[in-house]
ZAZAZA-116567 format. One record per atom (N, C-alpha, C, O): x, y, z. Coordinates in steps of 0.02 Angstrom, whole numbers, padded with zeros to 5 digits, always signed. Example, Ala and Ser with C-alpha at 12.3 -4.5 7.8 and 13.67 -1.06 7.14 Angstrom:
% residues 2
+00660-00284+00390+00615-00225+00390+00660-00165+00390+00712-00166+00423+00642-00112+00354+00684-00053+00357+00645+00002+00394+00670+00057+00402
% end
This chain:
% residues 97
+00041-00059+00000+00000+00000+00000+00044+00063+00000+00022+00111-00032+00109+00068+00035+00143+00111+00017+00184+00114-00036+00218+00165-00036+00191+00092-00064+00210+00098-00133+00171+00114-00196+00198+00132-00248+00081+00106-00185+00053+00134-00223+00027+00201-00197-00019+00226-00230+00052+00239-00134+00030+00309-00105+00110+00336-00127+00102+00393-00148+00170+00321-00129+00215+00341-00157+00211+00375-00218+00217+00436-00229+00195+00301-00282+00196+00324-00345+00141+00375-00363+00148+00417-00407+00077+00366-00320+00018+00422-00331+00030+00502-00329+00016+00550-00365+00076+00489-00248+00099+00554-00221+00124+00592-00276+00103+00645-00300+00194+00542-00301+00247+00570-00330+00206+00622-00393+00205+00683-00397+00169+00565-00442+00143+00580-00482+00092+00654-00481+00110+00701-00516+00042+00660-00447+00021+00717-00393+00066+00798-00410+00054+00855-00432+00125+00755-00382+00167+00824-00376+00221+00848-00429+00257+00898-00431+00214+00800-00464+00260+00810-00545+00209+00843-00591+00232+00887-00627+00163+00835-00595+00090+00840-00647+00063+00900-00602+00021+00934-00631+00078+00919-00539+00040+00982-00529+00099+01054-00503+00087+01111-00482+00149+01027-00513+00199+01073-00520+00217+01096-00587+00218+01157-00597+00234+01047-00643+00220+01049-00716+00156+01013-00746+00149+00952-00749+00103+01067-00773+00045+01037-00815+00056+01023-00845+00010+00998-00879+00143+01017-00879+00141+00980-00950+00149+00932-00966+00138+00906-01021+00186+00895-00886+00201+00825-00868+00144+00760-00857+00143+00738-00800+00102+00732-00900+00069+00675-00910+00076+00631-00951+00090+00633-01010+00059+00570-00898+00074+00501-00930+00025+00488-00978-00019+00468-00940+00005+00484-01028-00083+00466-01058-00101+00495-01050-00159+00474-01051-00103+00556-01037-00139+00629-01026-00174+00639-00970-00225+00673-00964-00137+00601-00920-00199+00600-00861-00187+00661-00819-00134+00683-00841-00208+00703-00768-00199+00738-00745-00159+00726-00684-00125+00674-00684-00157+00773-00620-00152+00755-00553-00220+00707-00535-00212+00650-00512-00269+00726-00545-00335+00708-00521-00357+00634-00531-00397+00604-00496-00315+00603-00597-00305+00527-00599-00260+00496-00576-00253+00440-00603-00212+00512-00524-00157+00482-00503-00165+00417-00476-00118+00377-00470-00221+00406-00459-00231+00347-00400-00237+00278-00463-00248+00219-00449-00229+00303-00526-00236+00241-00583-00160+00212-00564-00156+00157-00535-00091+00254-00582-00041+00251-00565-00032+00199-00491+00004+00149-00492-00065+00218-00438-00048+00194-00371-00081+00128-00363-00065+00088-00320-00135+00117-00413-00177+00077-00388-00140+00026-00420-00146-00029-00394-00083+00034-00494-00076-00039-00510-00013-00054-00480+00005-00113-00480+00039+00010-00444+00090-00015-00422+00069-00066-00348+00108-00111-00330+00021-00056-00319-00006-00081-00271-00025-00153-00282-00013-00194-00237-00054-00172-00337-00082-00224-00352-00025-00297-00373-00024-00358-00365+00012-00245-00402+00087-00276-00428+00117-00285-00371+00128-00344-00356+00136-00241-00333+00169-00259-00233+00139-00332-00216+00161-00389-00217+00082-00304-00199+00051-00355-00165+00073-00436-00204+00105-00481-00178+00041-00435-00277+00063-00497-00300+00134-00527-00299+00151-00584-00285+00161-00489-00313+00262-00504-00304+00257-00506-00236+00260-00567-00231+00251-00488-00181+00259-00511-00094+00213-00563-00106+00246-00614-00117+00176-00572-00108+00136-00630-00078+00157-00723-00140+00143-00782-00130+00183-00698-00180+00229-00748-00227+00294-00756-00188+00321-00810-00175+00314-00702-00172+00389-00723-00114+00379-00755-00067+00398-00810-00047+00352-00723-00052+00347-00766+00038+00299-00817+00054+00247-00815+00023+00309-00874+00108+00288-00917+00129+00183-00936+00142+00148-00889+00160+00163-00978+00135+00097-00963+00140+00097-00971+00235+00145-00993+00266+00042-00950+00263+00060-00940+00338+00058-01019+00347+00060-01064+00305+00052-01020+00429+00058-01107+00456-00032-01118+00429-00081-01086+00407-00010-01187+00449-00103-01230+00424-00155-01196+00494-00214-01182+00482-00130-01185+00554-00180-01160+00603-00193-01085+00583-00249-01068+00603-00166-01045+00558-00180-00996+00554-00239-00976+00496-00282-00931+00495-00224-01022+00453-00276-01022+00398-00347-01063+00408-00401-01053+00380-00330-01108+00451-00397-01132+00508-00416-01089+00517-00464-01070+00483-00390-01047+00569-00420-01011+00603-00462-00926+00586-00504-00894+00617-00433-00917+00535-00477-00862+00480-00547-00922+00453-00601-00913+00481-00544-00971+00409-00588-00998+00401-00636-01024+00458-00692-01038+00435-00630-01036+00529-00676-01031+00559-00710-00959+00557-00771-00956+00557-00670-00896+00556-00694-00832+00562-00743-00820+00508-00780-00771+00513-00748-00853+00464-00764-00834+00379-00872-00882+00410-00927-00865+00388-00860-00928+00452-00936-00960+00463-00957-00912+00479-00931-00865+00507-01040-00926+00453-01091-00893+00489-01110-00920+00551-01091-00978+00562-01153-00885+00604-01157-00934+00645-01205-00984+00665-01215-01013+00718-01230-00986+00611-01290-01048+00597-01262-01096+00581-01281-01151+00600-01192-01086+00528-01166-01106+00487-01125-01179+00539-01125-01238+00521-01100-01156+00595-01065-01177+00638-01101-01247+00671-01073-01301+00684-01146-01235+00675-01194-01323+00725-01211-01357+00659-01219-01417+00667-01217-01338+00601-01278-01363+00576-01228-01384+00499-01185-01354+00468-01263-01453+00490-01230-01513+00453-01150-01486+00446-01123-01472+00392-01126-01482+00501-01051-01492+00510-01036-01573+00507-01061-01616+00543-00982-01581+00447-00951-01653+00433-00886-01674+00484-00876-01727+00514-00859-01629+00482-00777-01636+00511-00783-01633+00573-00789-01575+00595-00783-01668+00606-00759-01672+00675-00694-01688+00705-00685-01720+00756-00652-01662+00668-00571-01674+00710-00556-01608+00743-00573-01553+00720-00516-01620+00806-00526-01575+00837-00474-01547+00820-00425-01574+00793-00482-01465+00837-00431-01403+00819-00357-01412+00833-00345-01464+00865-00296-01370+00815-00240-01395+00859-00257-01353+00907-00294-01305+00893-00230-01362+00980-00218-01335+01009-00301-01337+01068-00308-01297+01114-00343-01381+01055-00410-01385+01084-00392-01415+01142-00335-01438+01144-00436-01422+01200-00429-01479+01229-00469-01556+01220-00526-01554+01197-00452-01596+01231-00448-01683+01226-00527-01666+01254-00539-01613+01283-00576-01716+01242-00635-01727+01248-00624-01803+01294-00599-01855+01273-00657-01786+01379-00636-01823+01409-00674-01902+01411-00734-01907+01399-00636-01956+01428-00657-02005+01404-00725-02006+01429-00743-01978+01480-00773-02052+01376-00854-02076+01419-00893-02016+01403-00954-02015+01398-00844-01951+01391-00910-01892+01399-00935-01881+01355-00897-01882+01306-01002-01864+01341-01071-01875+01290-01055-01817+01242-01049-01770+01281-01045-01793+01175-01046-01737+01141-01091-01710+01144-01141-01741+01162-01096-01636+01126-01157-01594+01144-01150-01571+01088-01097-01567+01057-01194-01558+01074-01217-01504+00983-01273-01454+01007-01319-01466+01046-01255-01379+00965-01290-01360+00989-01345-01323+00946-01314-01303+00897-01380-01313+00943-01438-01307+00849-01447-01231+00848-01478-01205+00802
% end
């Protein structure tokens, strides 16, 4: 994101110091075309570099992502989370509708 408020800025202040300075004829007033694709381009090149996060962390957004109806109701998977506690022996599961 800072790299597309950079190139916007920059652009901004080249194009409104000299009016004669445009890329495609855009003004100051279109700068954010400029920012928006260096941004888009960042983002894709970082997120191609670097690592995808651990498997719990992406659990754990996808629990965030249920509704909460979504949550009791015809749930398949029942393995438990990392990091849950053990379901103690003999004890009855509870569901809740």
């Amino acid at each position: 994101m800072a790299g597309g408020l950079i190139v916007c800025s920059l652009y901004i202040a080249l194009n409104y110091t000299n009016p004669y300075f445009t890329v495609l004829g855009l003004s100051h007033l279109s700068a954010g075309i400029f920012g928006m694709l260096v941004n888009f381009g960042l983002q894709i090149s970082i997120s191609l570099a670097t690592a995808p996060p651990p498997r719990e962390i992406q659990d754990m957004v996808d629990d965030l992502r249920l509704l909460v109806g979504e949550m009791y109701e015809g749930v398949t998977d029942r393995r438990p989370r990392p990091g849950a506690p053990a379901p103690a022996a003999g004890a009855a599961s509870t569901s809740q509708a």
